[in-house]
C-alpha positions in Angstrom: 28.6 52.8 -46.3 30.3 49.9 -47.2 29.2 46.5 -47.3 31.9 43.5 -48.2 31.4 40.5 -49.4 32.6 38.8 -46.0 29.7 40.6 -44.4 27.2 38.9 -46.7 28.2 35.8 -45.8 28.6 35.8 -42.5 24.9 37.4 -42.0 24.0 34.6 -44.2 25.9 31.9 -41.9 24.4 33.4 -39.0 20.7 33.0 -40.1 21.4 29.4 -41.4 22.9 28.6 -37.9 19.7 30.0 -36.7 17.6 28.1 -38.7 19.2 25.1 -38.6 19.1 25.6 -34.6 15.2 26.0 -34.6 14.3 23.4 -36.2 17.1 20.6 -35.0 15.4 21.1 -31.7 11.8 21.3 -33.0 12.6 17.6 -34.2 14.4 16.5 -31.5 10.9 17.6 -29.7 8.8 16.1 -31.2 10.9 12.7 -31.4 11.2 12.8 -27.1 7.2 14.7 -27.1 8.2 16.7 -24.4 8.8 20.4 -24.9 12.2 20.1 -22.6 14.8 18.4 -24.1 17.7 19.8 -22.2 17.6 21.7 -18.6 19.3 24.7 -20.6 16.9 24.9 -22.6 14.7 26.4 -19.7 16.4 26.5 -16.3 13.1 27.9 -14.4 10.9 24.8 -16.4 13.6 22.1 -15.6 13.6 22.5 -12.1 10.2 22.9 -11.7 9.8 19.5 -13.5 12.2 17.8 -11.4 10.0 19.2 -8.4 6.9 17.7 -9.5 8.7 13.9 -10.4 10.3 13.8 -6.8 6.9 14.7 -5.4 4.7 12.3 -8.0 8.3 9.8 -6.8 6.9 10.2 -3.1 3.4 9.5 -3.6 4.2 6.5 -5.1 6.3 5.2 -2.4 2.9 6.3 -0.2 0.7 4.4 -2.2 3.1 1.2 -2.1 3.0 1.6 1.4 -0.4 1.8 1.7 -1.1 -0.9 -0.4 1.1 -3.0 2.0 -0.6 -2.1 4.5 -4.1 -3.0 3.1 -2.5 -6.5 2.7 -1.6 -6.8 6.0 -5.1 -5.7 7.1 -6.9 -8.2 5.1 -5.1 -11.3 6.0 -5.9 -10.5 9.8 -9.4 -9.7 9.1 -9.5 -12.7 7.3 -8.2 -14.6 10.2 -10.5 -13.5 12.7 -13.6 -14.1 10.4 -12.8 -17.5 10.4 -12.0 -17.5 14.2 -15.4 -16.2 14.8 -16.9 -18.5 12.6 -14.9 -21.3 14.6 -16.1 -19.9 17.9 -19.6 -19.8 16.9 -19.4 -23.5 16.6 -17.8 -24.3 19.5 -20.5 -22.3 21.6 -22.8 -24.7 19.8 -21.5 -27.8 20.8 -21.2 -26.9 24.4 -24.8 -25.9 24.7 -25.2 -29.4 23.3 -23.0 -30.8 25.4 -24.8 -29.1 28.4 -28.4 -30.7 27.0 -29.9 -33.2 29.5 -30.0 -35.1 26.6 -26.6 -36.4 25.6 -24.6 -39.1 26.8 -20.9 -39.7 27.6 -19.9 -41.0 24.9 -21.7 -37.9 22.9 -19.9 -35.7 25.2 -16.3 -37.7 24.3 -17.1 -37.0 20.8 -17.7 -33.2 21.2 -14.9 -32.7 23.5 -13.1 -34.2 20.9 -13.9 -31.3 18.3 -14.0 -28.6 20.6 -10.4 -29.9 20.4 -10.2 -30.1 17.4 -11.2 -26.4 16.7 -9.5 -24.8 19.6 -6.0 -26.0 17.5 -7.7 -24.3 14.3 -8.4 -21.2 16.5 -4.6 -21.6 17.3 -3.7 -21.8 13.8 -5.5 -19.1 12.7 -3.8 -17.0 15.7 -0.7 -17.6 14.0 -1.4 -16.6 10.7 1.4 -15.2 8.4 0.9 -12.7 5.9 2.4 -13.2 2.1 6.3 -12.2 3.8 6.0 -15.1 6.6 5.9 -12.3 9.0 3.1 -13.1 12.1 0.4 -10.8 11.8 -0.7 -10.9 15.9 3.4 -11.4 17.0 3.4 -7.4 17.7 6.7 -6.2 16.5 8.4 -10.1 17.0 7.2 -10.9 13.8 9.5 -14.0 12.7 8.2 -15.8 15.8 4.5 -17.4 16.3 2.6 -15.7 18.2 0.9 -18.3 20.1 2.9 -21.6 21.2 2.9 -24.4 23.9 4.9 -23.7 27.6 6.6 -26.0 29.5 3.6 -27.0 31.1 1.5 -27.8 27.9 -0.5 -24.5 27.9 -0.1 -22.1 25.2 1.2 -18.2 25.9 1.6 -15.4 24.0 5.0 -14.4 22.5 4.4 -11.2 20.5 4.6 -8.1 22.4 1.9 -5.0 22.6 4.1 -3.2 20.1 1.8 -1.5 17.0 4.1 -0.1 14.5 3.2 2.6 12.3 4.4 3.5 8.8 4.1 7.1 6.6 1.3 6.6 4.2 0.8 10.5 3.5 3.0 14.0 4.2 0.7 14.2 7.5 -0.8 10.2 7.8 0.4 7.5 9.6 -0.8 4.1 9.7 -0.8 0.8 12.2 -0.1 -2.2 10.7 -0.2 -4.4 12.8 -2.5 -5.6 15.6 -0.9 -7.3 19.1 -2.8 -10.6 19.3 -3.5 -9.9 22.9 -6.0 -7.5 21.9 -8.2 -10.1 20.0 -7.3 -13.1 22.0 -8.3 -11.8 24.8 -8.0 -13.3 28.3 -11.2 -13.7 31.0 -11.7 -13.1 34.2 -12.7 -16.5 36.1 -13.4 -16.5 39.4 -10.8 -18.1 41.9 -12.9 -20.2 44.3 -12.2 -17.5 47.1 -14.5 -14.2 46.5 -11.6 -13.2 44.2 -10.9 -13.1 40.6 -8.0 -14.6 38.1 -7.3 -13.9 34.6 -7.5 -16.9 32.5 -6.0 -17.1 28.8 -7.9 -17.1 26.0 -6.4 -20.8 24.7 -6.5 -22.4 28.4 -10.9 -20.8 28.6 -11.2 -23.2 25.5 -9.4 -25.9 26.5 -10.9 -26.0 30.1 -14.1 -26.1 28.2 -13.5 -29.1 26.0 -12.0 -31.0 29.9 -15.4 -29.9 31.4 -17.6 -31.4 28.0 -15.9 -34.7 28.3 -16.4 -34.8 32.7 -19.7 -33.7 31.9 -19.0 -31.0 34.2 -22.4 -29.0 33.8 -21.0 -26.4 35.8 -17.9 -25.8 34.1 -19.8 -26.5 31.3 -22.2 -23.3 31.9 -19.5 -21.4 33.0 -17.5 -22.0 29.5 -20.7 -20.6 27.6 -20.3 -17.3 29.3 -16.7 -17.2 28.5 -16.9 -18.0 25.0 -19.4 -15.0 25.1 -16.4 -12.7 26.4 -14.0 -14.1 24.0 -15.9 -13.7 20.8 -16.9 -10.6 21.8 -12.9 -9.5 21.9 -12.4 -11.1 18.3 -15.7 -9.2 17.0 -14.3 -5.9 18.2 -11.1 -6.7 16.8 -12.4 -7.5 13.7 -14.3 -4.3 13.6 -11.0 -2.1 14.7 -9.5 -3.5 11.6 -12.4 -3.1 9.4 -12.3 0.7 10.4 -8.8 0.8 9.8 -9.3 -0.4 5.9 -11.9 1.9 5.0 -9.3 4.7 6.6 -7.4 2.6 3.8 -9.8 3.1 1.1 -10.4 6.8 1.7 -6.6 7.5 2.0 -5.9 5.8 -1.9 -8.4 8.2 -3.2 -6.9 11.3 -1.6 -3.3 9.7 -2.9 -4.7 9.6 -6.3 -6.4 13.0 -6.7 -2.7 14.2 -5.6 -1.4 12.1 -8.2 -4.1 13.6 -11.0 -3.1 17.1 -10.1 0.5 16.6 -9.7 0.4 14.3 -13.0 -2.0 17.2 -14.8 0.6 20.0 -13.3 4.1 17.8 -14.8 2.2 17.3 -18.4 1.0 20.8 -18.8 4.9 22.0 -17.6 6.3 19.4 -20.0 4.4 17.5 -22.9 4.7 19.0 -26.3 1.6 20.2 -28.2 2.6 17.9 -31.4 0.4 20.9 -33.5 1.9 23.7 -32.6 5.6 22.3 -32.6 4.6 20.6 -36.2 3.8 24.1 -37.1 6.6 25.1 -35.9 8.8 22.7 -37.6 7.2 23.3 -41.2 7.5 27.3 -41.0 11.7 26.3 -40.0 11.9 23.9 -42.9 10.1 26.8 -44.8 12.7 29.6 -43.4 15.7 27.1 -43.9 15.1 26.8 -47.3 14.5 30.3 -48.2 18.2 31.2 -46.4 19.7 28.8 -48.7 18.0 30.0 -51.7 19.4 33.5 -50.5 22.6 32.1 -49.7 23.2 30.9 -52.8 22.2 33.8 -54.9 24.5 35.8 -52.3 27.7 33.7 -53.0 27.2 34.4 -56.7 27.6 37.9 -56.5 31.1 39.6 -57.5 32.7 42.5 -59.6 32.8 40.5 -62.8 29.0 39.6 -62.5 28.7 43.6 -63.2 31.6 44.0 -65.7 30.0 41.5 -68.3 
């Protein structure tokens, strides 16, 4: 058999292409630290890392979402703490008011901050959250939700809408609360063995017209519907209490998914900096040994034998 000179050098070319391949890409590794550096390098890896960042890609759109939503929830709970705090004190001064005790001009000057409060209930009805959307509005969120009529009394403008957004693959969310539901109105009776429904704004002010008439009647009768009304803000308040721990528990399944999907993409992906360094010596190693080889190979002729 005979073996050229040609073929020498191009087995020698070969493994120095070889070599030279090996540990170019061990570098380039270990200067990106992720075992992948091009999708040909491992079809079957590459897509399956693509996978796993549009699905970690989704469950951080969830947990944007979600966080959103926990926003949304707090500024109404917030709201209708401090309503019930407000109401609480204007039960108190009508049961002052209704005391055998007080005067008219004591009465003016309660009537004067049940008043007073009723317009910081009405504030508080129309709080915004951080995008100046109305929280109670329903879906008509860029107007308030409570304002004055024609006549002076104040209606509700929202609608009953609740919209939902996606906060898992199977979850879905309200975010919003109609203010109807916590501003509830009362039944009153009509002066005629019937009954009427009677807003939740016109209960208070009615209340502050019968504390400065010194209407004990009205008076008495405005205790009891203050009792109704807090009553639908404290069950409110509680609906979106529940809603935030459903909040709370959701995060924590988002972010085991996370974890695992996170732990999944690294194991898939990340170098191990010893092995590849390893790697990368026993190349450099290899590479110079071919080029040792290769230069004791191109030495060789017919003269080299002759002398």
């Amino acid at each position: 058999m005979k073996v050229s000179t040609n073929l020498f050098f191009d087995r020698a070319s070969n493994q120095l292409g070889t070599v030279q391949s090996s540990l170019s890409k061990t570098q380039e590794q270990l200067s990106t630290g992720k075992q992948i550096t091009k999708p040909s390098d491992e079809p079957d890896k590459a897509s399956l890392v693509t996978r796993l960042e549009s699905e970690l890609a989704r469950q951080k759109s969830y947990q944007d979402t979600l966080a959103s939503v926990e926003i949304k929830l707090s500024s109404q709970e917030t709201a209708l703490r401090n309503v019930s705090d407000v109401m609480y004190r204007i039960k108190e001064l009508t049961v002052q008011a209704n005391s055998d005790t007080m005067g008219k001009l004591d009465r003016e000057s309660i009537a004067i901050e049940i008043e007073s409060l009723r317009d910081q209930v009405l504030s508080l009805a129309n709080t915004q959250d951080t995008s100046g959307n109305f929280v109670f509005a329903g879906s008509r969120v860029t107007q308030p939700a409570f304002a004055a009529n024609a006549k002076g009394g104040i209606d509700y403008q929202g609608d009953q809408s609740r919209m939902q957004v996606a906060v898992g693959d199977n979850r879905r969310m309200n975010v919003n609360r109609p203010g109807s539901d916590a501003f509830i109105r009362v039944a009153r009776d009509d002066g005629k063995g019937g009954k009427v429904g009677v807003g939740f704004f016109q209960a208070l002010g009615d209340l502050a017209k019968a504390v400065r008439s010194s209407d004990r009647a009205s008076m008495q009768r405005g205790i009891q519907e203050m009792d109704a009304l807090q009553q639908g803000v404290s069950e409110a308040t509680a609906q979106i209490g529940s809603d935030l721990n459903v909040v709370d528990a959701q995060k924590n399944v988002l972010d085991e998914v996370t974890l695992r999907l996170k732990t999944t993409l690294s194991a898939v992906q990340d170098l191990d900096y010893t092995e590849a360094i390893t790697r990368m010596n026993r190349d450099q190693l290899a590479l110079e040994a071919a080029q040792s080889s290769f230069a004791k190979i191109s030495k060789l002729s017919l003269f080299n034998y002759l002398n």
